[in-house]
C-alpha positions as CSV (number, residue, x, y, z in Angstrom):
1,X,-44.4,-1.0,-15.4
2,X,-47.1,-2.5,-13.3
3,X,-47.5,-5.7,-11.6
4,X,-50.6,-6.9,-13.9
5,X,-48.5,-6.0,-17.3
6,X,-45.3,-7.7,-16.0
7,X,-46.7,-11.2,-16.5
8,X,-46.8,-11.9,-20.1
9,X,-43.4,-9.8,-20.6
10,X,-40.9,-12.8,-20.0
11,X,-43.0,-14.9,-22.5
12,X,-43.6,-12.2,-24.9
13,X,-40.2,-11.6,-25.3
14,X,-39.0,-15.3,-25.4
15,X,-40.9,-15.2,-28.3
16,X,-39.6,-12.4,-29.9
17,X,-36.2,-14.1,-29.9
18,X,-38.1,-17.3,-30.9
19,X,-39.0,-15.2,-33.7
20,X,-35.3,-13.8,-35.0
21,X,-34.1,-17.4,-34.6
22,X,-31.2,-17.4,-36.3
23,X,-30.3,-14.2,-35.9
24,X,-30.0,-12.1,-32.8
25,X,-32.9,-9.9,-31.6
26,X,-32.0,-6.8,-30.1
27,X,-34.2,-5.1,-27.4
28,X,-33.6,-1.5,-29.1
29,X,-35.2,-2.0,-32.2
30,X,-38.2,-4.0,-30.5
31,X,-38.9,-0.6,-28.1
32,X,-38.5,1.6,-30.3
33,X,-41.1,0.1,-32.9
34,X,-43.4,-0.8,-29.8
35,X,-43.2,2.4,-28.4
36,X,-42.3,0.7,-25.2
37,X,-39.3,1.8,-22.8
38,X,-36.5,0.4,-23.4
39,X,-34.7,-0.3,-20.0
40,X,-38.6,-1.6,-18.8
41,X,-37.3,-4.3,-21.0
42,X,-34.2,-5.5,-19.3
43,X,-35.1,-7.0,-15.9
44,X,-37.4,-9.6,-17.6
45,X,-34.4,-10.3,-20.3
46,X,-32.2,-10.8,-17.1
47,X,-34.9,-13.2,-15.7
48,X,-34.5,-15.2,-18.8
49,X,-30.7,-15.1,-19.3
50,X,-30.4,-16.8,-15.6
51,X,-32.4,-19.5,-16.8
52,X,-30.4,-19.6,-19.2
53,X,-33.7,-19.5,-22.0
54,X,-31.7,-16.8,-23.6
55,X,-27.8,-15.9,-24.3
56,X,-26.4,-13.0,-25.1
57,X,-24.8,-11.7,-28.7
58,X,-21.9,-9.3,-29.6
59,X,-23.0,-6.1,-28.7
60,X,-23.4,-3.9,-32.3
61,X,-23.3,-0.5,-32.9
62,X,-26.5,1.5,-33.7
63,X,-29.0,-2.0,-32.6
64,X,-26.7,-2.3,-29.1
65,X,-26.9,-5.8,-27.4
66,X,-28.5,-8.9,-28.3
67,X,-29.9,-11.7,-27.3
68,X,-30.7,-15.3,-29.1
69,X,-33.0,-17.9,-27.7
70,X,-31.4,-21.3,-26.5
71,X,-32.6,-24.7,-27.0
72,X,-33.5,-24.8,-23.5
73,X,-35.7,-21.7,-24.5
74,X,-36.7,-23.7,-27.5
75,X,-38.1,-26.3,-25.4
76,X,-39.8,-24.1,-22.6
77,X,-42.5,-22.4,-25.1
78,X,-43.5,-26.1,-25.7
79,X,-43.9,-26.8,-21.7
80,X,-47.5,-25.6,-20.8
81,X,-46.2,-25.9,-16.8
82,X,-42.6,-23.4,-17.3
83,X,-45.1,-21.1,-19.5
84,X,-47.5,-20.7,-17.0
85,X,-44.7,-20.0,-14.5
86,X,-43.8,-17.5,-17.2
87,X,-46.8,-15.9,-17.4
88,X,-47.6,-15.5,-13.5
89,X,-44.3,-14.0,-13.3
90,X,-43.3,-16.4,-10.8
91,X,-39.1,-17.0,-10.1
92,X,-37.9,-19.3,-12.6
93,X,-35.0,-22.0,-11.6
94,X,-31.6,-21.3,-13.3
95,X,-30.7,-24.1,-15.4
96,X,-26.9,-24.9,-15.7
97,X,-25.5,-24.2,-19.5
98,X,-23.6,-26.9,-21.1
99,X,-20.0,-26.8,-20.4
100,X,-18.2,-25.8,-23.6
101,X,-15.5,-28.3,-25.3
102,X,-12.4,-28.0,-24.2
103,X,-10.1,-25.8,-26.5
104,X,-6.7,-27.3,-27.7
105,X,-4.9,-24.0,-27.5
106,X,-5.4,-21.3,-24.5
107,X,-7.0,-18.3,-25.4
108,X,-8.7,-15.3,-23.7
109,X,-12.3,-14.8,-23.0
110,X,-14.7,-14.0,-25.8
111,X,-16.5,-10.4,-25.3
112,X,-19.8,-13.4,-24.3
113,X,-18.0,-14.6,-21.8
114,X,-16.3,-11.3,-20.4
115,X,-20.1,-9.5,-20.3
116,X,-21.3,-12.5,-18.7
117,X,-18.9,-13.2,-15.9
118,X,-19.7,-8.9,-15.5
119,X,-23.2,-10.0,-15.1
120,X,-23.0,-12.6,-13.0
121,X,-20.7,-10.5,-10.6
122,X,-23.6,-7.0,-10.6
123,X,-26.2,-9.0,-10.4
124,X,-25.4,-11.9,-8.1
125,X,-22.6,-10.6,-5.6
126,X,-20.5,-13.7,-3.7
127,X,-20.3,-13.8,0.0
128,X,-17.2,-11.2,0.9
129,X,-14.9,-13.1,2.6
130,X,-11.9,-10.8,2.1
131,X,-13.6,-7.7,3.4
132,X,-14.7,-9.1,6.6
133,X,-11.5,-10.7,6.9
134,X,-9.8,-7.2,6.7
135,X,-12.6,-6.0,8.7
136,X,-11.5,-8.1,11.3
137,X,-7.8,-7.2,11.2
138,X,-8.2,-4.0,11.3
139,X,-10.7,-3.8,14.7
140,X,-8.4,-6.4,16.4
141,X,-5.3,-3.7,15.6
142,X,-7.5,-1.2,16.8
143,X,-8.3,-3.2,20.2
144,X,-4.6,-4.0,20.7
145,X,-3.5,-0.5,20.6
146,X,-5.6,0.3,22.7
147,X,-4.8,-2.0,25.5
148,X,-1.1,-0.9,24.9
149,X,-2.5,2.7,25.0
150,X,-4.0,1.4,28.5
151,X,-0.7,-0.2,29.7
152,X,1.7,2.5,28.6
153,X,0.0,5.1,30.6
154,X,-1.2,7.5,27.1
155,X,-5.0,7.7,28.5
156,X,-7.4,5.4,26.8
157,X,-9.7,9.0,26.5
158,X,-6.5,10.5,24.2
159,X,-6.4,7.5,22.1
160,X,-10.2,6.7,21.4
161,X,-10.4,10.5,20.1
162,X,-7.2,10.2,18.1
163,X,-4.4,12.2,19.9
164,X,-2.6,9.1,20.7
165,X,0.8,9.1,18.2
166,X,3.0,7.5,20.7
167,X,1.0,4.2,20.9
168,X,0.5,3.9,16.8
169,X,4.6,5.0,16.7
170,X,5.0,1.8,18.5
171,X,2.4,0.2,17.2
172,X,3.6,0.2,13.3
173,X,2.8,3.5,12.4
174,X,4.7,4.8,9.2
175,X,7.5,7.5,10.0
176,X,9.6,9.1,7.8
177,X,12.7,8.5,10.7
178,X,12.0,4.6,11.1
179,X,12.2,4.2,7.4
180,X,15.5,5.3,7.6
181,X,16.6,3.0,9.7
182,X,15.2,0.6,7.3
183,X,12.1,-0.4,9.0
184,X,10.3,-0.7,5.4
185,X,7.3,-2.7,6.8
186,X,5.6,-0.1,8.2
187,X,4.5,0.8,4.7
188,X,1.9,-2.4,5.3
189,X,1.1,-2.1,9.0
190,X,0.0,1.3,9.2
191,X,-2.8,0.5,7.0
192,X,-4.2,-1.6,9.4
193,X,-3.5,1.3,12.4
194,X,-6.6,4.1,13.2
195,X,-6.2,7.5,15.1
196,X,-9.1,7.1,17.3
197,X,-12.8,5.5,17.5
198,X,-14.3,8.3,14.2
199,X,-11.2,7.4,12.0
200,X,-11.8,3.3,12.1
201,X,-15.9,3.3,12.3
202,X,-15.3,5.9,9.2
203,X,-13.0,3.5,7.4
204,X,-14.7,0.3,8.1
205,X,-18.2,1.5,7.2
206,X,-16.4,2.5,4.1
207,X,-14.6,-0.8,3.5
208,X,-18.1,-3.1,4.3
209,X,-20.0,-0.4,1.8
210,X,-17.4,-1.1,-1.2
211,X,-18.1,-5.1,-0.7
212,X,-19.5,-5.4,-4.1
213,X,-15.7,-5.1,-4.9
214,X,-14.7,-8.5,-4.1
215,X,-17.5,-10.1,-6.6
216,X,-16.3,-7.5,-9.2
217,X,-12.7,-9.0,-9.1
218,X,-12.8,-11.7,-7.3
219,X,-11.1,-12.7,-3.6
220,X,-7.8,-13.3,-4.4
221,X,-7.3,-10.5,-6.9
222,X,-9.1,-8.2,-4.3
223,X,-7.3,-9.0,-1.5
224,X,-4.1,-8.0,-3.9
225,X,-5.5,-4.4,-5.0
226,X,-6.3,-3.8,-1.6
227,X,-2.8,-4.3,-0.8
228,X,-0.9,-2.8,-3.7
229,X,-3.3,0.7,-3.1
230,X,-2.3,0.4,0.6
231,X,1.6,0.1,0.3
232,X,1.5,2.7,-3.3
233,X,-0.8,5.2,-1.0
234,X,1.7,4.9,2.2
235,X,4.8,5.4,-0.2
236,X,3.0,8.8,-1.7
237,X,1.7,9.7,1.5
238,X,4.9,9.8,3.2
239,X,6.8,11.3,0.3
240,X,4.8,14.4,0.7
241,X,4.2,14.5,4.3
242,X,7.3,13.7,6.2
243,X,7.4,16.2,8.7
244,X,10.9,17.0,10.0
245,X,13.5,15.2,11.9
246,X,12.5,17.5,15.1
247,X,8.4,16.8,14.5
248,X,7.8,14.3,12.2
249,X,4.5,13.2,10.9
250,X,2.9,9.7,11.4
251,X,0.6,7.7,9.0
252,X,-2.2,5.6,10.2
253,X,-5.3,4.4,8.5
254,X,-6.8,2.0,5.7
255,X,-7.8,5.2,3.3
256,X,-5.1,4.4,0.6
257,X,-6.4,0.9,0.3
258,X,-9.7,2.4,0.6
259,X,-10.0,5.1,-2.5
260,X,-7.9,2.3,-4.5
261,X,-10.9,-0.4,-4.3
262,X,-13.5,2.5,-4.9
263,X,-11.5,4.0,-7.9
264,X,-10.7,0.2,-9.1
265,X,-15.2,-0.2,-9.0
266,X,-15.6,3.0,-11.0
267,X,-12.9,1.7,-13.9
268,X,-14.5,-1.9,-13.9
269,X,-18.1,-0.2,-14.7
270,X,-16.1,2.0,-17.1
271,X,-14.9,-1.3,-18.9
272,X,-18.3,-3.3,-18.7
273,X,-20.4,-0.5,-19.4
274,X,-21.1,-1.9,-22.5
275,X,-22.3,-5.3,-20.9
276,X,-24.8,-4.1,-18.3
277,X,-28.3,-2.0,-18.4
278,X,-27.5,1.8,-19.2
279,X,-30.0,3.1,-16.6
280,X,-28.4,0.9,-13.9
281,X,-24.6,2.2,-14.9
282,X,-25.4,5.3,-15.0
283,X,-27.4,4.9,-11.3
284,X,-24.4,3.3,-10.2
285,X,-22.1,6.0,-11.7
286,X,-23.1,8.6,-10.0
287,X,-23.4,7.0,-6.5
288,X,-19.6,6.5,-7.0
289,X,-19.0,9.7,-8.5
290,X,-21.2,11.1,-5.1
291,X,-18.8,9.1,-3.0
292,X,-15.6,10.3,-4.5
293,X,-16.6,13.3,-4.5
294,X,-17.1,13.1,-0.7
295,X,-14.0,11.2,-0.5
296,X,-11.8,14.3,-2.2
297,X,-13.4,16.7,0.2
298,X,-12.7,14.4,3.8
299,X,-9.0,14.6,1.7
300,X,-8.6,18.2,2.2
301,X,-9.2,18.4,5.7
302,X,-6.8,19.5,8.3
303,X,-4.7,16.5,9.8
304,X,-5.9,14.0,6.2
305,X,-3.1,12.8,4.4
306,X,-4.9,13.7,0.9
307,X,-1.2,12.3,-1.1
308,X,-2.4,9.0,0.2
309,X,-5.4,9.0,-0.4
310,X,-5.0,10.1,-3.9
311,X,-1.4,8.2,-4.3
312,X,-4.2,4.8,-3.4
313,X,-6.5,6.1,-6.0
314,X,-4.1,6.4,-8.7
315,X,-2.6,2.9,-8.1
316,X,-6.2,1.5,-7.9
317,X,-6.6,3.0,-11.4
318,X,-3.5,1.3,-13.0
319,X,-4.1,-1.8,-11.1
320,X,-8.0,-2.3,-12.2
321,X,-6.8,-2.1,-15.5
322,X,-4.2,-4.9,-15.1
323,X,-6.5,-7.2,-12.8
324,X,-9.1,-7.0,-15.7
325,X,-6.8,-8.4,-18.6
326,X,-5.6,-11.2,-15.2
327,X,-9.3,-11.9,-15.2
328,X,-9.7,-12.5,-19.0
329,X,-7.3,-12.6,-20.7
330,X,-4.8,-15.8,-22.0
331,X,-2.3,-17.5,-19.6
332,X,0.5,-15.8,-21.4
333,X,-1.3,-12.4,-20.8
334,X,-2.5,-13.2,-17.0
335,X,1.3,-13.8,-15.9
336,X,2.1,-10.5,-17.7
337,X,-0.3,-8.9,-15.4
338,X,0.2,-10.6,-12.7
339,X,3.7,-9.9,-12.7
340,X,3.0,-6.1,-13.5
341,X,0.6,-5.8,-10.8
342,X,3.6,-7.5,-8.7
343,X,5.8,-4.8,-9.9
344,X,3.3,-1.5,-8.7
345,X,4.3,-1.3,-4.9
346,X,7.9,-2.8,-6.2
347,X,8.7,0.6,-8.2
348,X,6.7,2.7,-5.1
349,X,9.4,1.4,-3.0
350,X,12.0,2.1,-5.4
351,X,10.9,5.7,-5.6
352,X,10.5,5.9,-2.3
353,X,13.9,4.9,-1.5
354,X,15.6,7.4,-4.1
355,X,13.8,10.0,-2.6
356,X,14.5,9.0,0.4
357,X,18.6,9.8,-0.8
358,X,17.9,12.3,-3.2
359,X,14.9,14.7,-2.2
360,X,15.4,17.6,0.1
361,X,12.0,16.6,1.7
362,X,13.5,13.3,3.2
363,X,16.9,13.8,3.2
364,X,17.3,15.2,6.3
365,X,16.5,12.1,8.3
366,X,18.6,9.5,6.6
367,X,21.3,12.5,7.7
368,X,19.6,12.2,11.0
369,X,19.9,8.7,11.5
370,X,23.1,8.4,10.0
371,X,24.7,11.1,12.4
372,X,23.1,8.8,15.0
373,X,25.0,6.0,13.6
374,X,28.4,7.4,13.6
375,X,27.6,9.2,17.2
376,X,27.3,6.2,18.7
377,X,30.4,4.8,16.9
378,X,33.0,8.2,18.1
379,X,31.0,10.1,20.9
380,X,33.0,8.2,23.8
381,X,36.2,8.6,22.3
382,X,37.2,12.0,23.5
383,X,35.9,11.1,26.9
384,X,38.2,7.9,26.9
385,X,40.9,10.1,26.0
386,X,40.0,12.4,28.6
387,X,40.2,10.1,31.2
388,X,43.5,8.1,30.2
389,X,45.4,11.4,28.7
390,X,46.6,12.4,32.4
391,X,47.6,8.9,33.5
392,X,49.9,8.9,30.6
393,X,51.7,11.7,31.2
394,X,52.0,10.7,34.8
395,X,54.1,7.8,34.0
396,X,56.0,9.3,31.3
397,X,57.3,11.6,34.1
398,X,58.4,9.1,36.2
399,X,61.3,7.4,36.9
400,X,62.3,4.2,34.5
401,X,64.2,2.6,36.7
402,X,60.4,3.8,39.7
403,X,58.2,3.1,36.7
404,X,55.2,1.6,37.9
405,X,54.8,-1.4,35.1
406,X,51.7,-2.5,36.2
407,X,50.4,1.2,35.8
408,X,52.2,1.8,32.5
409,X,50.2,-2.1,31.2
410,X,46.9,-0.5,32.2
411,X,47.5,2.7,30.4
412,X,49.0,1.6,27.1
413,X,46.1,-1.2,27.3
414,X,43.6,1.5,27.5
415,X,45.3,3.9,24.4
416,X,45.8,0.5,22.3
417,X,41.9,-0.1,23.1
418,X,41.5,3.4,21.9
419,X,43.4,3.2,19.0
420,X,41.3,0.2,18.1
421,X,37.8,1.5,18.3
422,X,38.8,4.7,16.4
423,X,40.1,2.6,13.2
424,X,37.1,0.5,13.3
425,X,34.9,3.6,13.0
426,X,37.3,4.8,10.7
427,X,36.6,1.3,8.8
428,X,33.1,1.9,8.6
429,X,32.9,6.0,7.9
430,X,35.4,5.0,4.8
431,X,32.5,2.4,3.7
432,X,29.4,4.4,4.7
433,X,27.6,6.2,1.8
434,X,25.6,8.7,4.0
435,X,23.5,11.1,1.7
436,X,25.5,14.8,1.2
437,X,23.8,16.3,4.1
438,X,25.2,14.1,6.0
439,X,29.0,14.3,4.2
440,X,30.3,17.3,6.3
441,X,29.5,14.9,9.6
442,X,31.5,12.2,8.0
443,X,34.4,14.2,7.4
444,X,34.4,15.7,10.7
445,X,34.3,11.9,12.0
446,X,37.0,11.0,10.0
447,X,38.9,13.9,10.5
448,X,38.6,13.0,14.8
449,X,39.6,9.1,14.1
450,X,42.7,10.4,11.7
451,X,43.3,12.9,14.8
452,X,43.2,10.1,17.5
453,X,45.0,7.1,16.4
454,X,48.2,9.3,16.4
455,X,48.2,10.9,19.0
456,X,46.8,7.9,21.4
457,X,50.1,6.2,19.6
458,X,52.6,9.2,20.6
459,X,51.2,8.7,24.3
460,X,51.8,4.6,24.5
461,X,54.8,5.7,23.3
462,X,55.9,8.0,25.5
463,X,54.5,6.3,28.4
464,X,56.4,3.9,28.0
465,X,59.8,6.5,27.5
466,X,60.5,6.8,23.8
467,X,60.8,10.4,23.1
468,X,58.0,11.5,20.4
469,X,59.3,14.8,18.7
470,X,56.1,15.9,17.3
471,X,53.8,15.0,20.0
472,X,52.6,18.5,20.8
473,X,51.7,19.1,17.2
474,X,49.3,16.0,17.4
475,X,48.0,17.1,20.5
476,X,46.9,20.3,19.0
477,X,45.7,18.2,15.9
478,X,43.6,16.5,18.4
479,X,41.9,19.2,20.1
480,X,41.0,21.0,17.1
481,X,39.8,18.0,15.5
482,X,37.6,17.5,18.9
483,X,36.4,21.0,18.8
484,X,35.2,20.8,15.0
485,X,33.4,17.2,15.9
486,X,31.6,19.5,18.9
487,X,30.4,21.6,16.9
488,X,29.2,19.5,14.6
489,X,26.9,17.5,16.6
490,X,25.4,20.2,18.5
């Protein structure tokens, strides 16, 4: 429409309303007997619902929405000075509605107040705080890592194009071994780590673009999806891409959080579709549907964990649904959500850590780590023996009456010591629940500590001149017990 026509419109239709007073007068049936266009009509109607001259009705099916003039509005078509500003198309000043009574009992958000707070947030965006907050985080990671890439000797040149694992691996980048070892935080600081300049400039210019996010939902909520998609991606993303124990893989990078906020925008325009112009939706539908479909193909390239990416997307999904009835629905209902929305990275990390028992994908390092565990716990004890095994038998073939006492102490002090450390790992094998690829270790651990105590016994024993009647047989226990544990952590 052009500039000349666009003047009279705000007044014309003020007066249409004025016109339908009591009942609501729906832009639909008004084009379609005028012959005008429709969504021509909808920029001035905004103009005038900001002024708050106008409100909007329940939307109906077959006339769609509807609007009904205020008293406000009432009063302007009687002000010669607010029609002329009408008429000249010139900005007009919002005028603060009355605030409603309060209600004795709680309850949700009519479908008014739902399509206006939906309104309010397309329309007239807030300042986001949140996203340049998490901006921020993110390139002050990025700067740290790369001074430790600096210090640690990795080559500032390997990091900036992304080759640099070792710096993120110390950084907080999320491995399938350190989870074993229970280092579970990971799943949040990766998604603040970048492989290289391209992967954070790609990320953040993704993250400032999806902005329009924080008005949709608000800061606080935002700041939660981003999280929840972040941990929910890192869980899937790992799940599926562990690596092995020999070359595992490493995750890095804000894309979970990322496709969780931009599928979160495409189910919020989903919900208020109803509330907001059809030609703008639809505009805005298809730039997201553009960018996802760009999104899906970046997922499929070589080196792009696409499970997390699509793992954030999912839990974006489920968690734009709950944030919605958070946003409007009772008290009752809002700590419902909010506690199910508490719950989504909660079960992730329950999965997670079945699979991390269960599935042959992630098995083998919690057998990994575990056969580090009980290494560390028997590896010196066949050396020990080693060592103290000839001293024995040197004083059990002296003398009694030339014994060297002082000699016989130190030996029987260094089998009792023996004897000690191999029940305590015996102690801890017995409570250890390793998962069953890691059973046959703990068997051959046990098997070694049964195999020891015994025959580090016989030796004190004898040492000291009892005669021990079975001692070769629990020498020969011994060594094959020492053998099997040999071969078993090759």
């Amino acid at each position: 429409m052009s500039e000349p026509e666009a003047k009279p419109v705000r007044e014309t239709l003020l007066r249409q309303c004025l016109a339908a007073d009591p009942n609501p007068w729906y832009p639909k049936e008004y084009a379609e007997k005028s012959g005008l266009d429709r969504e021509s009509l909808y920029s001035p109607l905004n103009d005038l619902r900001l002024a708050n001259l106008v409100q909007l009705t329940e939307w109906v099916q077959g006339k769609g929405q509807g609007y009904l003039i205020t008293p406000l509005g009432k009063e302007v078509l009687n002000d010669p000075r607010v029609l002329a500003h009408l008429r000249d198309g010139k900005p007009l000043t919002p005028v603060a509605a009355p605030a409603p009574e309060p209600s004795e009992r709680p309850v949700a958000s009519t479908r008014w107040e739902r399509g206006e707070a939906a309104r309010t947030a397309f329309y007239t965006p807030s300042v986001a705080r949140v996203v340049y907050l998490l901006l921020t985080v993110n390139v002050f990671a990025f700067f740290v890592s790369l001074i430790v890439a600096a210090r640690e000797g990795s080559g500032l040149t390997s990091f900036l194009a992304g080759y640099d694992v070792k710096t993120l691996q110390k950084m907080g980048a999320l491995g399938a071994p350190e989870l074993a070892r229970g280092e579970w935080w990971r799943l949040v600081t990766n998604c603040f780590l970048h492989y290289g300049l391209a992967h954070i400039t790609i990320n953040m210019t993704s993250l400032v673009l999806m902005r329009r996010a924080e008005s949709l939902w608000g800061p606080g909520r935002f700041l939660s999806l981003y999280l929840i998609c972040g941990v929910c991606g890192s869980c899937v993303g790992i799940y599926f891409t562990p690596g092995s124990p020999a070359r595992p893989v490493y995750l890095a990078g804000a894309s979970g959080a990322l496709w969780g906020v931009m599928v979160s925008q495409i189910v919020w325009v989903l919900i208020y579709r109803t509330h907001l112009p059809t030609y703008e939706v639809r505009q805005w539908m298809q730039q997201l549907a553009f960018t996802l479909a760009l999104n899906v193909g970046v997922s499929l390239l070589p080196n792009v964990s696409a499970s997390a990416h699509f793992g954030g997307g999912v839990a974006g999904a489920i968690a734009a649904l709950l944030l919605q009835v958070h946003q409007h629905g009772t008290p009752a209902r809002r700590a419902t959500a909010a506690i199910q929305l508490s719950l989504l990275p909660i079960l992730a990390l329950l999965l997670l850590l079945l699979a991390m028992e269960k599935d042959h994908r992630l098995q083998p390092f919690m057998a990994s780590v575990y056969k580090e565990q009980i290494t560390s716990r028997l590896d010196k004890l066949p050396a020990a023996l080693d060592a103290i095994e000839p001293q024995a038998e040197k004083v059990h073939l002296q003398d009694s009456a030339k014994r060297d006492m002082a000699e016989l102490k130190l030996v029987r002090d260094g089998l009792d010591g023996l004897v000690k450390q191999a029940k305590e790992a015996k102690d801890w094998m017995q409570k250890s629940a390793p998962v069953s690829q890691a059973n046959a270790i703990k068997e051959t651990g046990l098997a070694l500590a049964d195999a020891v105590v015994p025959y580090a016994e016989a030796l004190a024993k004898q040492a000291g001149g009892e005669q021990v009647a079975n001692i070769s047989e629990l020498r020969k226990n011994w060594r094959d017990a020492r053998l099997a544990w040999e071969q078993a952590t090759k």
